[in-house]
C-alpha positions as CSV (number, residue, x, y, z in Angstrom):
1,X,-3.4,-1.4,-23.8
2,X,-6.3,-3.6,-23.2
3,X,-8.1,-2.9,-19.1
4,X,-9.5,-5.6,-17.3
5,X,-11.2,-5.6,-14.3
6,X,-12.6,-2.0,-15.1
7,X,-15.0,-2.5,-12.9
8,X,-12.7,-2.6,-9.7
9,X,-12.4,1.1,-10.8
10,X,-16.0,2.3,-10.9
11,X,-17.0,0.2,-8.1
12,X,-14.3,2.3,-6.6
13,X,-15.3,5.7,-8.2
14,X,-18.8,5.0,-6.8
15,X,-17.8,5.5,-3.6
16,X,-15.0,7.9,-4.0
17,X,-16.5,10.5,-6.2
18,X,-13.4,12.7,-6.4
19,X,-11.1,9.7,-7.6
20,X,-13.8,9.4,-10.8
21,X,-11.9,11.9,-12.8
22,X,-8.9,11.1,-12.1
23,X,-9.1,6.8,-13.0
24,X,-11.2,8.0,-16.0
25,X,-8.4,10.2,-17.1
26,X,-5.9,7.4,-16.4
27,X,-8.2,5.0,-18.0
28,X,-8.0,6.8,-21.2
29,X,-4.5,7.5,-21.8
30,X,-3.8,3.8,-20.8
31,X,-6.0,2.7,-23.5
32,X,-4.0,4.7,-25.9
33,X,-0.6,3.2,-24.7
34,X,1.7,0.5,-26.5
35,X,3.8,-0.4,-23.5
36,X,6.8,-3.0,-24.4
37,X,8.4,-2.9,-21.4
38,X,8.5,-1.4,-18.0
39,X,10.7,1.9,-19.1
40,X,7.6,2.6,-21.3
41,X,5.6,2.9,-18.4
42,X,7.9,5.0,-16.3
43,X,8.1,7.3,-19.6
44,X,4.8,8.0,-19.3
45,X,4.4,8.0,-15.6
46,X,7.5,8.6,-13.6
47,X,6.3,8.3,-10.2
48,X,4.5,5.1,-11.2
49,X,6.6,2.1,-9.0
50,X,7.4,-1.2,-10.8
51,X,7.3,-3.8,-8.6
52,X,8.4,-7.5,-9.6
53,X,5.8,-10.1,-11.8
54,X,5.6,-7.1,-13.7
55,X,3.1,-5.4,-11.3
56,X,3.1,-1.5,-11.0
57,X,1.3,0.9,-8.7
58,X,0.0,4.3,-10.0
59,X,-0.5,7.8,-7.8
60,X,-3.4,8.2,-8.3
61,X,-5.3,12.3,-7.9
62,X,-2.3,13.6,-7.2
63,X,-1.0,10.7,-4.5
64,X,-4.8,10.4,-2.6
65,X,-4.8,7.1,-4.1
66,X,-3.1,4.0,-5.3
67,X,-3.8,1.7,-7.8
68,X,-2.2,-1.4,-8.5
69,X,-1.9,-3.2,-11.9
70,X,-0.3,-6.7,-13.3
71,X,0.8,-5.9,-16.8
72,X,1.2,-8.3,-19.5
73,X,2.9,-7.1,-22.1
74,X,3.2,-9.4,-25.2
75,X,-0.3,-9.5,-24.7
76,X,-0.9,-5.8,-24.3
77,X,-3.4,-6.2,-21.4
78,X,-3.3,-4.3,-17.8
79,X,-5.5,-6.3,-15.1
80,X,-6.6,-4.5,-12.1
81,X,-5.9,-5.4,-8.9
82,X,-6.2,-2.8,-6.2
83,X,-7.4,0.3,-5.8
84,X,-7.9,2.9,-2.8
85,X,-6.4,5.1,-0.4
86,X,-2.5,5.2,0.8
87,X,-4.4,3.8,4.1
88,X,-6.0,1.2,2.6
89,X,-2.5,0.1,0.6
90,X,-0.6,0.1,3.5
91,X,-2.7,-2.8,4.4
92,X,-2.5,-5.2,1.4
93,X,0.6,-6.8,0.3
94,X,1.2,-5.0,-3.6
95,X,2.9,-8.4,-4.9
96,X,-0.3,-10.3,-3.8
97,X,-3.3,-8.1,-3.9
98,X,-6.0,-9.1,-6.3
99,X,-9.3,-7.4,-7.3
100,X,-12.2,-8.3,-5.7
101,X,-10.3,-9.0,-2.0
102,X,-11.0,-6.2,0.8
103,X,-7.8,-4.6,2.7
């Protein structure tokens, strides 16, 4: 899969040192997927939440963060649209949120 927006990510990492491994990791195996459809996701990543317009938000470090994705499929591209704390998501609307916008 192809990631835009990757800088959403290091912007975030920049601030959030200990979410640096963690989004790199992810970063990396995402690259590596082939994802169809959204049961190829929840293959990978079970606690991953597919929300509709084919959206999905990622724990992120064991939960400490979320990260919110649009996935388009044929195309084999992921655009990021949210990243940060459980605080900061509880504050955004998931189906909405788009990179670039503060909670």
């Amino acid at each position: 899969m192809r990631v835009i927006v990757v800088r959403t990510l290091r912007q975030f990492w920049e601030e959030h040192p200990d979410a640096e491994l963690p989004l790199r990791s992810w970063l990396d195996e995402v690259r590596g997927a082939q994802w169809k459809q959204p049961a190829d996701i929840k293959a990978q990543y079970r606690s991953a939440s597919i929300l509709k317009g084919n959206r999905v938000v990622f724990n992120i470090k064991g939960n400490d963060y979320r990260l919110i994705v649009a996935v388009a499929f044929v195309a084999g591209i992921l655009y990021v649209k949210f990243v940060g704390s459980h605080e900061d998501y509880d504050r955004i609307n998931a189906q909405t949120v788009e990179a670039g916008r503060k909670a």
